[in-house]
C-alpha positions as CSV (number, residue, x, y, z in Angstrom):
1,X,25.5,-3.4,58.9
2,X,26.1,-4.2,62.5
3,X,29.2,-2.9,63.8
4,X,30.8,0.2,64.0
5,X,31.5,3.3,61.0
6,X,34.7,5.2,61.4
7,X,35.0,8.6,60.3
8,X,38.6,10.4,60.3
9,X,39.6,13.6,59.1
10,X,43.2,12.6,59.3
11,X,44.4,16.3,59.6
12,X,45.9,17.6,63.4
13,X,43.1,19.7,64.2
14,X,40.7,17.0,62.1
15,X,38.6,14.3,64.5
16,X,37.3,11.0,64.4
17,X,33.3,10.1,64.5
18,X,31.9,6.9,65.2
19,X,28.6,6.0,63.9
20,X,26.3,3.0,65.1
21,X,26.2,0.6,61.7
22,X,22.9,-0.2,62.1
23,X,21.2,2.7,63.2
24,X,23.7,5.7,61.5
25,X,23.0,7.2,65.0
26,X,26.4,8.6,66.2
27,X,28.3,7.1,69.2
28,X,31.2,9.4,69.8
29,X,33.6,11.8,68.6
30,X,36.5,13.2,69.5
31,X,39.3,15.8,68.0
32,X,42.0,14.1,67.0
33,X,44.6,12.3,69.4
34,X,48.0,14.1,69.8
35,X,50.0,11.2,69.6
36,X,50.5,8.0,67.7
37,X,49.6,6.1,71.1
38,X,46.8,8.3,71.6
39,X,45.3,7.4,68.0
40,X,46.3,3.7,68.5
41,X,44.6,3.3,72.2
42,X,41.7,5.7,71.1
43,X,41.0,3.3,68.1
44,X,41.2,-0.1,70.1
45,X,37.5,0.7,71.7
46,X,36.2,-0.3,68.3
47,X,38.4,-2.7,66.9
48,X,35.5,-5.4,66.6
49,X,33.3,-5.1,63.7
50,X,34.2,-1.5,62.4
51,X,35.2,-0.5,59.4
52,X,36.9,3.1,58.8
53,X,36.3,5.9,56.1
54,X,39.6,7.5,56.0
55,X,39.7,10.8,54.0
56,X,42.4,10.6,51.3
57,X,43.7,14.0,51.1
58,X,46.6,13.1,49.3
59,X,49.9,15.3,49.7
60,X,49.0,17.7,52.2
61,X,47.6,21.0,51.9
62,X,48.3,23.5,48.5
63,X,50.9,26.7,50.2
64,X,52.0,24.4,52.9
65,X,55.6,24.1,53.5
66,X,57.4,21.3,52.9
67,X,58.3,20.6,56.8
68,X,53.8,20.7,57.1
69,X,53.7,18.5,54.3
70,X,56.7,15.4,55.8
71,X,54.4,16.0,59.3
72,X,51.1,15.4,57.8
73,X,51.9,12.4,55.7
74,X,53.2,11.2,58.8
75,X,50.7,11.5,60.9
76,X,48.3,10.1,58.1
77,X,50.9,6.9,58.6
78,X,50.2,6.7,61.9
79,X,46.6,6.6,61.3
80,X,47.3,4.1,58.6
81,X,49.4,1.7,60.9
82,X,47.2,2.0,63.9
83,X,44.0,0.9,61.9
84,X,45.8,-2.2,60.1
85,X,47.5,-3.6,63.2
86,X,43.7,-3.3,65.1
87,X,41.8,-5.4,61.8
88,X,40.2,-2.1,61.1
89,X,39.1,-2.2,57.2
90,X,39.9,1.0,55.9
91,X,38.6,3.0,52.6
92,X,40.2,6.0,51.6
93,X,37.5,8.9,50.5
94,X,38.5,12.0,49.1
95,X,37.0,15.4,50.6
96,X,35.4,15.7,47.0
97,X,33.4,12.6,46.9
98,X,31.9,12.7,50.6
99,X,31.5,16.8,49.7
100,X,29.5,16.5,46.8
101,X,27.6,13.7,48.1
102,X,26.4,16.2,51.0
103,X,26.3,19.2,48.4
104,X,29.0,20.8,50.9
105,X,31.7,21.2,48.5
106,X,33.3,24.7,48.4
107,X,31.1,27.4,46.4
108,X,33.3,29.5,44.2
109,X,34.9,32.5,45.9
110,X,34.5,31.1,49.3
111,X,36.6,31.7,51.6
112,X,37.5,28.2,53.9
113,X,36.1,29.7,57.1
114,X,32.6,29.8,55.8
115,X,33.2,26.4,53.8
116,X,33.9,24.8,56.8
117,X,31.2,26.8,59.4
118,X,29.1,24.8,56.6
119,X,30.0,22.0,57.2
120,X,29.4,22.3,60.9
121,X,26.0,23.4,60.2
122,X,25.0,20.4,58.5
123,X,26.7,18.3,60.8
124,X,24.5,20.4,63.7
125,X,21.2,20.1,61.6
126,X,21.9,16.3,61.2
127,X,23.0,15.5,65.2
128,X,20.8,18.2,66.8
129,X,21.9,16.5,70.4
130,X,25.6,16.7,69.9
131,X,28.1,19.5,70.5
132,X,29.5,19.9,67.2
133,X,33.1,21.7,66.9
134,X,35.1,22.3,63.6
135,X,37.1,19.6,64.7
136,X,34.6,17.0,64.4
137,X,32.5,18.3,61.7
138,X,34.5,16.7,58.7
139,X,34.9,13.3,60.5
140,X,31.0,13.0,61.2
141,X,30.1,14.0,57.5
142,X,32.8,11.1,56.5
143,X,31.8,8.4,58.9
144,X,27.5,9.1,58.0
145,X,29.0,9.4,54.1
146,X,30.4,5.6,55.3
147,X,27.3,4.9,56.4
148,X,25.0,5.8,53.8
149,X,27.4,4.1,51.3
150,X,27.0,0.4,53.4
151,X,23.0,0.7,53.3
């Protein structure tokens, strides 16, 4: 596919990763913009031929208040707007789907710090070159998930 693959972990401290579509190599990524402007001018630089995998994580986080939750859907919207008004196709994935398809999904008794440092690691083993920070790590595992899926 020629173009660009757009990964987004939609979250506040989440990222977006962009991958090359033709060579799954990865371009950038960045933690997430702080503000609705900041996500809307960030995600003009690849408004061409891109298409985003946006995870789908629903209605916020289980224990989260419902102040967190109104925020987070929110911001989600923001995300949402800002890739329709650029012609960015978008495809919602859920964590599960793009975590089993990895074999990163959470092992029983896990706690989330060591489900996520795993998640980094894989994202370290597959982008040896790249600086890879929790904040990305989802958002490159979605966008090469993307990737794999168009081959």
């Amino acid at each position: 596919m020629r173009g660009y693959i757009i990964g987004v972990d939609p979250g506040a401290l989440g990222g977006i990763a962009v991958l090359d579509g033709t060579s799954g190599e990865l371009v950038e990524c960045v933690k997430m913009p702080s503000t609705p402007m900041d996500i809307l001018n960030y995600l003009k630089n690849w408004n061409g031929c891109s298409v985003c995998y946006l995870e789908d994580v629903g209605n916020g986080m289980p224990g989260q208040s419902s102040k967190a939750t109104a925020t987070f859907a929110r911001h989600n919207g923001h995300l949402e707007m800002a890739l329709l008004s650029l012609g960015i196709s978008t495809l919602k994935i859920t964590p599960a789907k793009w975590q089993k398809h990895f074999n990163l999904q959470g092992k029983k008794g896990e706690s989330k710090t060591s489900h996520k440092n795993r998640i980094k690691a894989w994202a370290q083993q597959r982008f040896p070159q790249q600086k890879i920070t929790l904040a990305i790590s989802d958002a490159i595992a979605i966008a090469v998930y993307g990737y794999e899926q168009r081959k």
